[in-house]
Backbone and ligand atoms as CSV (ligand in chain L), in Angstrom:
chain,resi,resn,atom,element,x,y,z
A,1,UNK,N,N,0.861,-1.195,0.000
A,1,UNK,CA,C,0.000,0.000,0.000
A,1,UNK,C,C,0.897,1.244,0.000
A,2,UNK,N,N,0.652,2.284,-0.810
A,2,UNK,CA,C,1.275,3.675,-0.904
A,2,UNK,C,C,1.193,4.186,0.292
A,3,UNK,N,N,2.468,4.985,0.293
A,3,UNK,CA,C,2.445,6.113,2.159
A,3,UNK,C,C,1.371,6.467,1.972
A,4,UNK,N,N,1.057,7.299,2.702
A,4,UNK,CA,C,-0.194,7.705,3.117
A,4,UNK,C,C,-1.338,7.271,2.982
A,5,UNK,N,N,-1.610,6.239,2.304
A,5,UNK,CA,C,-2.467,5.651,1.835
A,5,UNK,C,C,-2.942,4.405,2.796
A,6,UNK,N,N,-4.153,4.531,4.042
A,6,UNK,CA,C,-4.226,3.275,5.032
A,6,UNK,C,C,-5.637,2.971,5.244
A,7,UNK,N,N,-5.886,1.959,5.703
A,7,UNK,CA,C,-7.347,1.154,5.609
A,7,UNK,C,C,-7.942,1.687,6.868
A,8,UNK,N,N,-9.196,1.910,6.543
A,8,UNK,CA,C,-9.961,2.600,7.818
A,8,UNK,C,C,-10.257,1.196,8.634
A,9,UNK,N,N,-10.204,2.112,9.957
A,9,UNK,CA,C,-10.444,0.908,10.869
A,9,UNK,C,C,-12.140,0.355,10.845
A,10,UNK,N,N,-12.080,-1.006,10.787
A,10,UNK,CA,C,-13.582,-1.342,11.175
A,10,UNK,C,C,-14.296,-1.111,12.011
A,11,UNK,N,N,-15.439,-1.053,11.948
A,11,UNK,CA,C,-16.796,-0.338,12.799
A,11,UNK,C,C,-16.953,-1.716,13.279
A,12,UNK,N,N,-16.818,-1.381,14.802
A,12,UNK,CA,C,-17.480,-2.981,15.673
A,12,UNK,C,C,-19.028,-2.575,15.906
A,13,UNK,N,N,-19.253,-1.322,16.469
A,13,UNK,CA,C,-20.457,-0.855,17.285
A,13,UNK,C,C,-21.767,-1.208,16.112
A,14,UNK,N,N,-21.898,-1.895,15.621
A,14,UNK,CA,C,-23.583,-1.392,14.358
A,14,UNK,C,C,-24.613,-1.866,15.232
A,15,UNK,N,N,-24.677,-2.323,16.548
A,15,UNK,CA,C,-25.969,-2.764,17.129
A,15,UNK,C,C,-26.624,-1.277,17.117
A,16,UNK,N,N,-25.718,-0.147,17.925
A,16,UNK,CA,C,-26.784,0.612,18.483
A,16,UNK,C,C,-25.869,2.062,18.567
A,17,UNK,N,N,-26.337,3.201,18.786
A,17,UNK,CA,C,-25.451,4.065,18.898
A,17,UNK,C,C,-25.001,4.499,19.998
A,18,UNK,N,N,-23.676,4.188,20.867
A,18,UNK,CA,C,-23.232,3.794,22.439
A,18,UNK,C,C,-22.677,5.550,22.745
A,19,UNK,N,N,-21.540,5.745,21.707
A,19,UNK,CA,C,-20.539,6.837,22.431
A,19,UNK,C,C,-21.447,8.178,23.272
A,20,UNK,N,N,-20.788,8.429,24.456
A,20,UNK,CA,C,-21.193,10.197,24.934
A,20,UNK,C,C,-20.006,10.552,25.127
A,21,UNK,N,N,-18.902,10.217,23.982
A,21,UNK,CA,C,-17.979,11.317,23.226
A,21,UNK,C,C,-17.419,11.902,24.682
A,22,UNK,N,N,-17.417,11.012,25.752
A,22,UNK,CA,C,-17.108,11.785,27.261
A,22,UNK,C,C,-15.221,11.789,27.445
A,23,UNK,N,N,-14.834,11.528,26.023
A,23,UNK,CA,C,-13.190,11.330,26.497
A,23,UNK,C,C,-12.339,10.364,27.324
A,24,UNK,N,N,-13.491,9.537,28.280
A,24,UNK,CA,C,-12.757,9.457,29.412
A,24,UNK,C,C,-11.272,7.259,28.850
A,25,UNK,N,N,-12.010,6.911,27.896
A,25,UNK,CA,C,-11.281,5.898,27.606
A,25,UNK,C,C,-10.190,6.471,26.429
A,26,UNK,N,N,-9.822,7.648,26.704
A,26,UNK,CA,C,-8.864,8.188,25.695
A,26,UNK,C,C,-7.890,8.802,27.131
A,27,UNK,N,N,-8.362,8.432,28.099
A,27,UNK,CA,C,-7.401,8.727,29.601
A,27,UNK,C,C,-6.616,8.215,30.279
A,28,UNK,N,N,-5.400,8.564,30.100
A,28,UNK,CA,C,-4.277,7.558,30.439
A,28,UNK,C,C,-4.499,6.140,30.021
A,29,UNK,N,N,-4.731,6.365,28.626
A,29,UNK,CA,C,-5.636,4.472,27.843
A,29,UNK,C,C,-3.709,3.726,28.465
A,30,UNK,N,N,-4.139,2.912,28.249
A,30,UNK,CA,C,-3.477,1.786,27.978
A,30,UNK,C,C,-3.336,0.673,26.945
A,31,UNK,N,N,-3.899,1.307,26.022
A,31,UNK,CA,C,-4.633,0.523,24.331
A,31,UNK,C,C,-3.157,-0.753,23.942
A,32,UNK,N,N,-3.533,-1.610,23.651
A,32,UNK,CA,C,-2.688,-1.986,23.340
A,32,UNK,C,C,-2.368,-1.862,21.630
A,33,UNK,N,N,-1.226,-2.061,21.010
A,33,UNK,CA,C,-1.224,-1.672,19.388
A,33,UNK,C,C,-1.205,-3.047,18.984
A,34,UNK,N,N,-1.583,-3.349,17.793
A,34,UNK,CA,C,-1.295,-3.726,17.118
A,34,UNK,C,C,-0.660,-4.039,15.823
A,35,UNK,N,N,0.666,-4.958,15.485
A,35,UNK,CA,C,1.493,-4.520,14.556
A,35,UNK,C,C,0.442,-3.626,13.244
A,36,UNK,N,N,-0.034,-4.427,13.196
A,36,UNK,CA,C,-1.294,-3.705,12.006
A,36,UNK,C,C,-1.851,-2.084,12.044
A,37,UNK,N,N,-1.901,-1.885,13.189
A,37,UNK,CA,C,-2.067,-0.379,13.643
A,37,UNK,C,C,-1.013,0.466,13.552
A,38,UNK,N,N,0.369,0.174,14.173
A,38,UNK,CA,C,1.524,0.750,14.216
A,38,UNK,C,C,1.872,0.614,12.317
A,39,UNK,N,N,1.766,-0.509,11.813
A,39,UNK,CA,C,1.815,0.103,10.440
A,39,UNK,C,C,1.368,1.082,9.856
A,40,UNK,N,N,0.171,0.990,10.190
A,40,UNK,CA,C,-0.839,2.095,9.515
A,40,UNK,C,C,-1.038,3.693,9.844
A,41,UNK,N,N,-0.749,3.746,11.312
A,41,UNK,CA,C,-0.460,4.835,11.871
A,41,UNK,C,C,1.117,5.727,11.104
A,42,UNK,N,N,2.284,4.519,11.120
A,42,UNK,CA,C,3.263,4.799,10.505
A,42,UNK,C,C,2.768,5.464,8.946
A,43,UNK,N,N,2.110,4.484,8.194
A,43,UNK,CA,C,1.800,5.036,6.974
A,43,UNK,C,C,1.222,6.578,6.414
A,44,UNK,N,N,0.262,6.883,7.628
A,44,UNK,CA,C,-0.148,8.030,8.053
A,44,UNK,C,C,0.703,9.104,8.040
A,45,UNK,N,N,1.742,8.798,8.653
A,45,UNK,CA,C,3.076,10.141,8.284
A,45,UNK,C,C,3.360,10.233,10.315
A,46,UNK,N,N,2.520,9.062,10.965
A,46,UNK,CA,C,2.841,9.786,12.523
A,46,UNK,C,C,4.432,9.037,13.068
A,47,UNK,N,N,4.867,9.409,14.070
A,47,UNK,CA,C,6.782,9.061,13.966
A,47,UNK,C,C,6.179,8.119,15.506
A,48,UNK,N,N,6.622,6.814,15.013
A,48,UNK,CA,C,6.503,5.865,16.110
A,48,UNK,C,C,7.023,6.305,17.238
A,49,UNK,N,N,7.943,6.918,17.617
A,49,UNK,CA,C,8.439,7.511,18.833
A,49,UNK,C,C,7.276,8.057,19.513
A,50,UNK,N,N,6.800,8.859,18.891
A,50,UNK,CA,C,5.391,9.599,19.241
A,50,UNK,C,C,4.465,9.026,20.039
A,51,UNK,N,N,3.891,8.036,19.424
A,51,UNK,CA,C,2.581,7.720,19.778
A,51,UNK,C,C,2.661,6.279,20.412
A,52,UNK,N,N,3.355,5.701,20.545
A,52,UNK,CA,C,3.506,4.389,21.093
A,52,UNK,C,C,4.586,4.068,21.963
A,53,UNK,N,N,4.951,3.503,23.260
A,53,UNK,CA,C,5.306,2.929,24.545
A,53,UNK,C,C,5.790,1.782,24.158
A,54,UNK,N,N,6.781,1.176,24.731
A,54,UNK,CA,C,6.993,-0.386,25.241
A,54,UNK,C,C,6.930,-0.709,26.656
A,55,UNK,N,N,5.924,-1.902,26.880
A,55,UNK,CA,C,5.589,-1.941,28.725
A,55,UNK,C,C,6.575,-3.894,29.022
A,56,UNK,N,N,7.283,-3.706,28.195
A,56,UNK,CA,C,8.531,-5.163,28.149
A,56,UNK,C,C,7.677,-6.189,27.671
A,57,UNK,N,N,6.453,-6.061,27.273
A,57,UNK,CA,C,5.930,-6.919,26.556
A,57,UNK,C,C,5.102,-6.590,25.688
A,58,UNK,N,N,4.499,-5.696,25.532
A,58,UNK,CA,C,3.194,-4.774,24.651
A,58,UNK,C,C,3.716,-3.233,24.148
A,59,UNK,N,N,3.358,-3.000,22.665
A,59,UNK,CA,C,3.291,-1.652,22.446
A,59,UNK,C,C,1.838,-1.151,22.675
A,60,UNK,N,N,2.411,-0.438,23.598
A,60,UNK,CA,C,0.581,0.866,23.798
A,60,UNK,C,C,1.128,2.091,23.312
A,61,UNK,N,N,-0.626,2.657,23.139
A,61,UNK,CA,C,-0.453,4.219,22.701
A,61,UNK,C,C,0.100,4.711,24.340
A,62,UNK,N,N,0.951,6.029,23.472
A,62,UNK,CA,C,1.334,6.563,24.320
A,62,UNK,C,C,0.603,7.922,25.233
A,63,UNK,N,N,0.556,8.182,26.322
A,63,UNK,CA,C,-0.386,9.118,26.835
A,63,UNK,C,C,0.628,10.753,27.038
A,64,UNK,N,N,0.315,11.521,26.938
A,64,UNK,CA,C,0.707,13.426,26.808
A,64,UNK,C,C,-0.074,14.160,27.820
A,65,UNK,N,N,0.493,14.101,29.214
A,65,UNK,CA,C,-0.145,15.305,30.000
A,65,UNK,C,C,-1.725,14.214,29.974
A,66,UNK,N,N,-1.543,13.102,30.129
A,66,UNK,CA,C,-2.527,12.219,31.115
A,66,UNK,C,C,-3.811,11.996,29.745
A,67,UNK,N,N,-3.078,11.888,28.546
A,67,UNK,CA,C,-4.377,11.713,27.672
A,67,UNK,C,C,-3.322,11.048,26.559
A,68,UNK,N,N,-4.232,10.290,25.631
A,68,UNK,CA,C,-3.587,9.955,24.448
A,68,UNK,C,C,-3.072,10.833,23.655
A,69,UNK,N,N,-2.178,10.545,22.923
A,69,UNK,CA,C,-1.231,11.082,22.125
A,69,UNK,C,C,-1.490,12.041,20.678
A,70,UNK,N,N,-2.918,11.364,20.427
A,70,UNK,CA,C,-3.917,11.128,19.488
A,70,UNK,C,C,-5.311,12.022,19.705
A,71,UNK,N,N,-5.543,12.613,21.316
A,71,UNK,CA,C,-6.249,13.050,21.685
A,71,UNK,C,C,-6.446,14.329,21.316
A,72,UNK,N,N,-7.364,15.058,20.927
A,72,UNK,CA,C,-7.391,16.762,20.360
A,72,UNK,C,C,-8.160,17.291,21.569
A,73,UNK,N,N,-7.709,17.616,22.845
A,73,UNK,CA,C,-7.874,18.122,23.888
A,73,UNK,C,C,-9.826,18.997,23.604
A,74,UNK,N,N,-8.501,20.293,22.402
A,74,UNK,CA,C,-9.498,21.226,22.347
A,74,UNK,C,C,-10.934,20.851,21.711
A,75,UNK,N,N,-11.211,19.765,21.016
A,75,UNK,CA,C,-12.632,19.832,20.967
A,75,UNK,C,C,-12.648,17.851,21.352
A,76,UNK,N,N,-12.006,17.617,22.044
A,76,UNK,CA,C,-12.738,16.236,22.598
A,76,UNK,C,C,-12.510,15.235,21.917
A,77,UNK,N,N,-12.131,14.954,20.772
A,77,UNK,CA,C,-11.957,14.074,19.309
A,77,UNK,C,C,-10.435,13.594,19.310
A,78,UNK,N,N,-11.255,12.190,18.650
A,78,UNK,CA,C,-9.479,11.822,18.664
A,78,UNK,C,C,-9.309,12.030,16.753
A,79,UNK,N,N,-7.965,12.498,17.063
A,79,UNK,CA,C,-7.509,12.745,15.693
A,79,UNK,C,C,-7.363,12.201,14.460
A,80,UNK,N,N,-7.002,10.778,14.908
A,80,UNK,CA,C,-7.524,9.838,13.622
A,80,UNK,C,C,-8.614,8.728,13.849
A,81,UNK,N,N,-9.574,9.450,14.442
A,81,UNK,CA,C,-10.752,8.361,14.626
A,81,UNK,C,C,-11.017,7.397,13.487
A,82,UNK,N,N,-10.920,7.569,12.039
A,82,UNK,CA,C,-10.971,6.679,11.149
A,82,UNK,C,C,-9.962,5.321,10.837
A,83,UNK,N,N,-8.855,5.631,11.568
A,83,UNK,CA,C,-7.732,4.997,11.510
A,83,UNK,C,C,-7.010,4.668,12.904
A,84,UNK,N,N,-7.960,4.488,13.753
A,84,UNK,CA,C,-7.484,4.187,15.249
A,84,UNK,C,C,-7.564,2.753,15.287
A,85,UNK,N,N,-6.626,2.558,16.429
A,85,UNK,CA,C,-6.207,1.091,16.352
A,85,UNK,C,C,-7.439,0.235,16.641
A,86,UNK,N,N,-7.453,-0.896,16.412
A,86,UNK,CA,C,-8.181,-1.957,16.671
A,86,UNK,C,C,-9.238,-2.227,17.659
A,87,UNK,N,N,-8.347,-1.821,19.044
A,87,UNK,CA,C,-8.846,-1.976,20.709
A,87,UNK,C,C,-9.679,-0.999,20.852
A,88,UNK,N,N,-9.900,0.208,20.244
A,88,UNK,CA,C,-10.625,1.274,20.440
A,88,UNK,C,C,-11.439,1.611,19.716
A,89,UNK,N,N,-11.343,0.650,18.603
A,89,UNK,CA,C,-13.105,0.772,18.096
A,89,UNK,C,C,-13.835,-0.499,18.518
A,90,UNK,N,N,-12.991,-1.296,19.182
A,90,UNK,CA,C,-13.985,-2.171,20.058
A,90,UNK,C,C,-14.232,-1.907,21.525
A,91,UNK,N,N,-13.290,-1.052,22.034
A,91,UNK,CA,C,-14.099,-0.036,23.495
A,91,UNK,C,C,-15.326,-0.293,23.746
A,92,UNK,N,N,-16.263,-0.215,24.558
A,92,UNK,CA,C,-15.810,-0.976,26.329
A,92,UNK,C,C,-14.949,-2.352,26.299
A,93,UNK,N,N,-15.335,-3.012,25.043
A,93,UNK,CA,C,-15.007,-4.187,24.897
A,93,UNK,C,C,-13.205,-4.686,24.721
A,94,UNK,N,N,-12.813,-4.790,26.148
A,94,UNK,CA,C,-11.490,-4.571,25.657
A,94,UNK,C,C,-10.507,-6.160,26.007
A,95,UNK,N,N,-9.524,-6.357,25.311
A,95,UNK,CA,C,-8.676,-8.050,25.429
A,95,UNK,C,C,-7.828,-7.383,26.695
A,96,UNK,N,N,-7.954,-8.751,27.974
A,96,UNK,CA,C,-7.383,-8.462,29.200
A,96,UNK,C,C,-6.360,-9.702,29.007
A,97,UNK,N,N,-5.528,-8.825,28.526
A,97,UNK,CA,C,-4.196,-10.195,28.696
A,97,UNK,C,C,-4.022,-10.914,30.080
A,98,UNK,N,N,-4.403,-10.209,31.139
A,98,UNK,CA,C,-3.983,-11.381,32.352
A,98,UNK,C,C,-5.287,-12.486,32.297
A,99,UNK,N,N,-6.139,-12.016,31.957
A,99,UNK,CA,C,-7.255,-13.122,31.870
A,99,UNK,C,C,-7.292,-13.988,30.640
A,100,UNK,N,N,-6.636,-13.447,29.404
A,100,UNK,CA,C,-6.584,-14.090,28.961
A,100,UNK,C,C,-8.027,-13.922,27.234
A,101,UNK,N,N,-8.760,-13.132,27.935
A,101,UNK,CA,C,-10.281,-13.298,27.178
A,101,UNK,C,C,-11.172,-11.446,27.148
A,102,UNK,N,N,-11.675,-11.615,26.700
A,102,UNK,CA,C,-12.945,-10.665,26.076
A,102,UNK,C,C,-13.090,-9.884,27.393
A,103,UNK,N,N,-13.319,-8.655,28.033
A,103,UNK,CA,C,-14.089,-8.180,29.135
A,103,UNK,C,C,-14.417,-6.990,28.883
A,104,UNK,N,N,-15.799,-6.377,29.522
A,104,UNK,CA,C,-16.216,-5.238,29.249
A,104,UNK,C,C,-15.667,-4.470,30.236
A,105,UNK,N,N,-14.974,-3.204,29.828
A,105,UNK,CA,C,-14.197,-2.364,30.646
A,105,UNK,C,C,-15.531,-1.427,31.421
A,106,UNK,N,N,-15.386,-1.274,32.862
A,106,UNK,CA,C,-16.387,-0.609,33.914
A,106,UNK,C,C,-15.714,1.063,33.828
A,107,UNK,N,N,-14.384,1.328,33.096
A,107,UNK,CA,C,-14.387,2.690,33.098
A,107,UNK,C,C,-15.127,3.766,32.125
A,108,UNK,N,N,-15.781,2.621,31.073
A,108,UNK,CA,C,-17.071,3.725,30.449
A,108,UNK,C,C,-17.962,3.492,31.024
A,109,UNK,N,N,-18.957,4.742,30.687
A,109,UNK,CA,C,-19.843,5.056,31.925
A,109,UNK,C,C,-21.243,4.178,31.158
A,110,UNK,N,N,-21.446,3.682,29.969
A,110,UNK,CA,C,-22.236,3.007,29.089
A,110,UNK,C,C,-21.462,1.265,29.423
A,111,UNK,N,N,-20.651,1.198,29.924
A,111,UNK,CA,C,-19.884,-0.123,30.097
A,111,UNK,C,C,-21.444,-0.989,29.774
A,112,UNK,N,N,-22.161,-0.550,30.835
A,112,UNK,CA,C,-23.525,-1.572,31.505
A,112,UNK,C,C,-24.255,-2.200,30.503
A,113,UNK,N,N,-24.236,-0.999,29.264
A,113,UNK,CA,C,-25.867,-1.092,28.441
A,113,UNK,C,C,-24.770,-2.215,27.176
A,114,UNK,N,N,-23.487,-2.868,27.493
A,114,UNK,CA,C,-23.218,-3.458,26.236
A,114,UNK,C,C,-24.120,-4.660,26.027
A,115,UNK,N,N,-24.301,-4.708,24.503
A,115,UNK,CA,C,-24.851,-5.607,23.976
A,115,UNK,C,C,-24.432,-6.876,23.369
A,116,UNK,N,N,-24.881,-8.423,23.730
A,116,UNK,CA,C,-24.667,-9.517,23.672
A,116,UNK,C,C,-23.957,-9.201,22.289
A,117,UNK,N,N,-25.186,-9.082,20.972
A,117,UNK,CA,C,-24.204,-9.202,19.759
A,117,UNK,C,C,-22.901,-8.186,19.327
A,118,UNK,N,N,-22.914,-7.837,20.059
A,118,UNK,CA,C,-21.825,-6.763,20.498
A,118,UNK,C,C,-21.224,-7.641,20.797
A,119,UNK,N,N,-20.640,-8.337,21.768
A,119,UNK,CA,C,-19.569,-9.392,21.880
A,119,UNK,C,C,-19.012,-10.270,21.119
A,120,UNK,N,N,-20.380,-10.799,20.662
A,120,UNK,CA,C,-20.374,-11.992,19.191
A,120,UNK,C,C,-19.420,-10.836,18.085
A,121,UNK,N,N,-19.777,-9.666,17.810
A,121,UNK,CA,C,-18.903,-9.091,16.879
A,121,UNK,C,C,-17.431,-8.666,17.262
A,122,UNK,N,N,-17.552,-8.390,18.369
A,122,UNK,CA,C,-15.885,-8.458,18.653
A,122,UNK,C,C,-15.161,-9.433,18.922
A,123,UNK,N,N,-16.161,-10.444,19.442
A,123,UNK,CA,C,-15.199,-12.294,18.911
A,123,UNK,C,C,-14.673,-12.313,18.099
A,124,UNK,N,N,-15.111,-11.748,16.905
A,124,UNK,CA,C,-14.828,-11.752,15.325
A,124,UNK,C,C,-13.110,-11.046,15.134
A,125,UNK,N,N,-13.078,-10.059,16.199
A,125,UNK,CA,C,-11.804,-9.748,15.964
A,125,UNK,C,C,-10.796,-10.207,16.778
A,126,UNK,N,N,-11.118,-10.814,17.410
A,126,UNK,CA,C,-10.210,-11.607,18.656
A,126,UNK,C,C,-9.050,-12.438,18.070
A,127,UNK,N,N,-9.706,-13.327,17.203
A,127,UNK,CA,C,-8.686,-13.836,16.297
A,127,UNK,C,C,-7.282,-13.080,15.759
A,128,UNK,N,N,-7.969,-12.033,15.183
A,128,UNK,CA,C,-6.413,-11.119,14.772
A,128,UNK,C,C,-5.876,-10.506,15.707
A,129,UNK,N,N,-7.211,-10.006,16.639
A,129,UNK,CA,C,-5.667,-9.844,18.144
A,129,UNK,C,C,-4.685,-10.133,18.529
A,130,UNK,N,N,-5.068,-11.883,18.950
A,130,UNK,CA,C,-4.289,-13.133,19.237
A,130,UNK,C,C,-3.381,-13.684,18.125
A,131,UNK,N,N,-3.675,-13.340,17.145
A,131,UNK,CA,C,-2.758,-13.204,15.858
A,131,UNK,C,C,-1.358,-12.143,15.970
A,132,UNK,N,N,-1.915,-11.376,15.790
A,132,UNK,CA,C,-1.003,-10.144,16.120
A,132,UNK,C,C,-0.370,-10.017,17.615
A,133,UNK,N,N,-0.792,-10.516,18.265
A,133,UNK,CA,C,0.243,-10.222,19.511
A,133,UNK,C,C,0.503,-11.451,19.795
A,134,UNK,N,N,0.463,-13.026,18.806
A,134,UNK,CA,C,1.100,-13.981,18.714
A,134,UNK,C,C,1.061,-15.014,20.509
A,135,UNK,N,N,-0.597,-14.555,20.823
A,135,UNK,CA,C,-0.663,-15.322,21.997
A,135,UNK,C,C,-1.544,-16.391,21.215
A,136,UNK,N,N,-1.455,-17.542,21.855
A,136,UNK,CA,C,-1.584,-18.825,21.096
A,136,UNK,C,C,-2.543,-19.206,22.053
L,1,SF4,S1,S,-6.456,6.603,19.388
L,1,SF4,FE1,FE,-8.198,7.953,19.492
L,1,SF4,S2,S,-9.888,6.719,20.341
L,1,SF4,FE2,FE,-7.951,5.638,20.770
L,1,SF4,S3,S,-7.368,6.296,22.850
L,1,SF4,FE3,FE,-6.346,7.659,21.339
L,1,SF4,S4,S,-7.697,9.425,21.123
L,1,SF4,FE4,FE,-8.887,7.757,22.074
C-alpha cells in the first residue's frame, strides 16, 4: 500500500449508537497496538516515537499530559478516529491479557448497556488480536 495511503479501521459498534464522546477511555488508555495499527499509523506520516510505549511486553499508545497522544484536547476528538487502532473501536469491549479473554471495561460510563451481539462481533476480531500479539 502507498504512504499515506491506510485502511480505515472497522466499525465494531452497528448494534446501536453507544458513544457520549465523554473522552474518558482516551485517559491515560493503555490501548494496546497492534502490529497492524503501528503500520498504519506509521503510513499516516505519525513518527513511532510519538505515539507508542513499550511496557517489556506490549506496544501501547502513548499518553501526553494524562491523555492519548492522538487526543485533540481542544474539541474532545481523537484525531484519527478513522484509523485508530483496533482496541478502540472495540471499546468498552477490551482483550485483558492477564485473563486471557474478552471483558467489558467498567471505566465507560455506558460499560452496563453493552450488547450480547456486540460481543459476538468483537469475537470476530479476537482472532487477529491473538494473531497479532502472537498469543496462542
Ligand atoms: S487513538 Fe483515538 S480513540 Fe484511541 S485512545 Fe487515542 S484518542 Fe482515544
Amino acid at each position: 500500500m502507498k504512504k499515506g495511503v491506510a485502511k480505515r479501521t472497522p466499525t465494531i459498534w452497528k448494534a446501536r449508537q453507544f458513544c457520549l464522546s465523554c473522552g474518558k477511555c482516551c485517559q491515560n488508555t493503555e490501548m494496546i497496538l497492534l502490529s497492524s495499527d503501528i503500520s498504519k499509523l506509521r503510513r499516516l506520516g505519525f513518527r513511532f516515537a510519538d505515539f507508542a510505549v513499550f511496557d517489556g511486553r506490549y506496544y501501547r499508545l502513548k499518553n501526553v499530559d494524562g491523555r492519548c497522544f492522538f487526543y485533540d484536547s481542544e474539541n474532545g476528538k481523537c484525531r484519527i478516529y478513522d484509523f485508530r487502532p483496533l482496541g478502540c473501536s472495540m471499546y468498552p469491549i477490551v482483550y485483558d491479557v492477564s485473563l486471557r479473554r474478552l471483558v467489558v471495561d467498567d471505566e465507560c460510563p455506558l460499560a452496563g448497556e453493552t450488547l450480547k451481539e456486540e460481543l459476538i462481533r468483537a469475537r470476530k476480531y479476537l482472532k487477529i488480536i491473538l494473531n497479532e500479539l502472537r498469543i496462542r
